[in-house]
C-alpha positions as CSV (number, residue, x, y, z in Angstrom):
1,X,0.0,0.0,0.0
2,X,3.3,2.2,1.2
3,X,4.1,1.8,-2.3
4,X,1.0,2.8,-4.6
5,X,1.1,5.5,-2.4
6,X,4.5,6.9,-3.1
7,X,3.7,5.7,-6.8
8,X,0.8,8.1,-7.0
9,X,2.9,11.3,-4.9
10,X,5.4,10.8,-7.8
11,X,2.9,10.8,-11.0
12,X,1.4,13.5,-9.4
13,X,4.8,15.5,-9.2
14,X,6.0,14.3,-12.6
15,X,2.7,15.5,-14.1
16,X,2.8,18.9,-11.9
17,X,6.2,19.7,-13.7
18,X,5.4,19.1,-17.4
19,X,6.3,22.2,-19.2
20,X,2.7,23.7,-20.7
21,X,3.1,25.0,-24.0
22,X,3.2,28.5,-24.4
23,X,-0.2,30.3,-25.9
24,X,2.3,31.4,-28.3
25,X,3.4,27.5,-28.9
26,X,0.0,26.3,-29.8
27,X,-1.4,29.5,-31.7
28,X,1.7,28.6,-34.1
29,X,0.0,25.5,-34.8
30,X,-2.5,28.0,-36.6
31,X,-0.9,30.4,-38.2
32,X,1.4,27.6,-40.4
33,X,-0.9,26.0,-41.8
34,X,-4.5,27.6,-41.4
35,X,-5.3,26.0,-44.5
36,X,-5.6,22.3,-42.3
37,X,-7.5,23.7,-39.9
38,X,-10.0,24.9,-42.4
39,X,-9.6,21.7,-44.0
40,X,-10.2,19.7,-40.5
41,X,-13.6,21.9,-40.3
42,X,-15.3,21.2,-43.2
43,X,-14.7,17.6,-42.9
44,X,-15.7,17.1,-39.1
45,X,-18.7,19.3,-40.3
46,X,-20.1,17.3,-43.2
47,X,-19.0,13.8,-41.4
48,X,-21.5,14.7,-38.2
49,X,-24.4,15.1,-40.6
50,X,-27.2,15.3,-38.3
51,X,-25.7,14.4,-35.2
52,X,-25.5,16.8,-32.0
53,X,-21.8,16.6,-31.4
54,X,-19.1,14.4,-33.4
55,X,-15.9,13.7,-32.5
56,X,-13.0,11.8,-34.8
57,X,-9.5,11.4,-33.2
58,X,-6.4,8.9,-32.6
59,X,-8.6,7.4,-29.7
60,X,-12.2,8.5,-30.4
61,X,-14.6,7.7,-33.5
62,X,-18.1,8.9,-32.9
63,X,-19.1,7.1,-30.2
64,X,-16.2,4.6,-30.0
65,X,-13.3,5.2,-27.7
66,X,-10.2,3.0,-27.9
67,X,-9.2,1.1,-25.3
68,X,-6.3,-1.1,-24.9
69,X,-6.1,-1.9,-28.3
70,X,-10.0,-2.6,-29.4
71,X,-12.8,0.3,-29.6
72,X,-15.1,0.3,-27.6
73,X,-18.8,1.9,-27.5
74,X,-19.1,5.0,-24.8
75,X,-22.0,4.1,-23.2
76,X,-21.4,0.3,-23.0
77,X,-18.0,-1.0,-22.5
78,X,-18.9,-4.6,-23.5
79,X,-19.4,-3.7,-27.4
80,X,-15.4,-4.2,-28.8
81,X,-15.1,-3.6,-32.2
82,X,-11.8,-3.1,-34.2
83,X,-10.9,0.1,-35.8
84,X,-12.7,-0.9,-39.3
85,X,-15.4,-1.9,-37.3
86,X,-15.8,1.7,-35.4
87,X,-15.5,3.3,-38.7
88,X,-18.2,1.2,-40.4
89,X,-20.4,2.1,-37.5
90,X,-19.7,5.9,-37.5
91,X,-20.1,5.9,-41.4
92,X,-16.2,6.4,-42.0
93,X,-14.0,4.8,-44.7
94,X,-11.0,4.1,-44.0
95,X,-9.3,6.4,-46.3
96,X,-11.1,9.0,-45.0
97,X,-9.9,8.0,-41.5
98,X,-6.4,8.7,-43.3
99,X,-6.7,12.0,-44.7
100,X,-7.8,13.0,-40.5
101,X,-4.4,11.2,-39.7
102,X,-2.9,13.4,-42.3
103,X,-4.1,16.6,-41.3
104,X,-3.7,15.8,-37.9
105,X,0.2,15.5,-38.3
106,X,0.4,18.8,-40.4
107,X,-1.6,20.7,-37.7
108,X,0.1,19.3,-34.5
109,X,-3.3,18.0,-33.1
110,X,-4.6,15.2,-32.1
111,X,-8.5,14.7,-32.1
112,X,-11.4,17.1,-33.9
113,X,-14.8,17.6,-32.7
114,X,-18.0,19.6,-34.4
115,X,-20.8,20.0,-31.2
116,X,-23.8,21.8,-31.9
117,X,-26.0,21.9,-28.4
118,X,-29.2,24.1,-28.1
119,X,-27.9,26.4,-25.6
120,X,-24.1,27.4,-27.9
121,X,-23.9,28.2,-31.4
122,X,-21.5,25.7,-33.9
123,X,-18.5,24.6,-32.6
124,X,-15.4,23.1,-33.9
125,X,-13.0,22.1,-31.5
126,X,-9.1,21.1,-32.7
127,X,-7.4,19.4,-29.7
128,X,-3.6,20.4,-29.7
129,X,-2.2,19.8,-26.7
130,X,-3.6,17.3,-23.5
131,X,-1.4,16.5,-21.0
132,X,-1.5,15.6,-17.1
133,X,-4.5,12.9,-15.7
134,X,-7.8,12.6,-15.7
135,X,-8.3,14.8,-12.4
136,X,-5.2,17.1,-12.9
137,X,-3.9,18.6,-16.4
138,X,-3.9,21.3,-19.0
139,X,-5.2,21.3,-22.4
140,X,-5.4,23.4,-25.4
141,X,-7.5,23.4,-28.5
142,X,-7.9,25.6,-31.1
143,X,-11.9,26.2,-31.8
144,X,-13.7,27.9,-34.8
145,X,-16.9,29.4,-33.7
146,X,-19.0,32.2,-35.9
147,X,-18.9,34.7,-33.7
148,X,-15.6,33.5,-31.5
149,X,-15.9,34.6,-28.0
150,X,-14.3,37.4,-26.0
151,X,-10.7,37.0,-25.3
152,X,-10.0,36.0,-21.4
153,X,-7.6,35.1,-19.0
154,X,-8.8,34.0,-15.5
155,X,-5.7,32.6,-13.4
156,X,-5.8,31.5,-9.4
157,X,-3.6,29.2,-7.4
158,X,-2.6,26.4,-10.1
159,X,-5.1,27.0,-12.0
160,X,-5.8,28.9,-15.6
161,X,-8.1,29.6,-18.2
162,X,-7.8,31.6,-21.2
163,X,-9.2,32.5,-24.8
164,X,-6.6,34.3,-27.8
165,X,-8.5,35.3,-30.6
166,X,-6.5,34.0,-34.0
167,X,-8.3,34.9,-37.1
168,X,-11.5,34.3,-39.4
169,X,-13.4,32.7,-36.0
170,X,-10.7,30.5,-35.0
171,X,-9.2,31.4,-31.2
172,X,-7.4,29.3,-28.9
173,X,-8.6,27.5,-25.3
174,X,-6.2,26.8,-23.1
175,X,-7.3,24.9,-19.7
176,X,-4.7,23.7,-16.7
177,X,-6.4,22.5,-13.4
């Protein structure tokens, strides 16, 4: 028990001096190649179709997560499917699975996500940067919204929050808690 114990002090210390990227760091992931981005939008966009909110990434398809190794379904663990599988389900070929891979490793990001709620307008959310636990950690995505919202930086002890405007509705969220 001693040992879990020091096991989880040190995690907790290894994870408390990760270096965050710089707002500066991410935004960059932008402004070379904006084109992607766009790109990443259009296709996150037209894949949700009707849906509420749609997510394709290196470990989420729709409503498939990946988990050691096999996918499986978010509200019931027991339903394991293989990557083809997911994409099948979630209407995805597998080329078009690829060209996501590609533009994810020409914008430095790792999962893309279209919600469209009731209460928000359209969203598109381009995660760049996750790091930390599941109850400690920052992250940073760079979102496209119509009307973006106001730039804001809210900071207290370990923790931030903060919106840069980028350009053409795109801005950047970065989140450490």
């Amino acid at each position: 028990m001693r040992k879990l114990a020091l096991l989880a002090i040190a995690m907790s210390v290894l994870v408390s001096c990760q270096r965050t990227p710089s707002a500066a760091d991410l935004a960059s992931k932008y402004t070379t190649a904006p084109d992607a981005f766009e790109k990443l939008s259009q296709m996150i966009k037209v894949d949700a179709g009707e849906r509420k909110y749609f997510v394709v990434g290196f470990d989420a398809i729709g409503e498939y997560r990946k988990d050691r190794g096999e996918w499986t379904h978010y509200n019931d663990y027991k339903i394991q499917l293989s990557l083809t599988e997911a994409l099948k389900a979630m209407g995805l070929s597998e080329e078009r699975y690829r060209e996501y891979k590609q533009l994810f490793a020409s914008t430095g990001s790792e999962q893309v996500s279209f919600n469209r709620t009731e209460n928000n307008p359209p969203q598109v959310s381009v995660l760049v940067d996750r790091s930390g636990l599941v109850t400690y950690g920052c992250s940073g995505s760079i979102n496209w919204r119509k009307v973006p919202p106001t730039p804001t930086e809210k900071h207290s002890e370990g923790n931030f929050f903060e919106i840069t405007l980028l350009n053409n509705g795109w801005y950047l969220e970065r989140e450490c808690n």
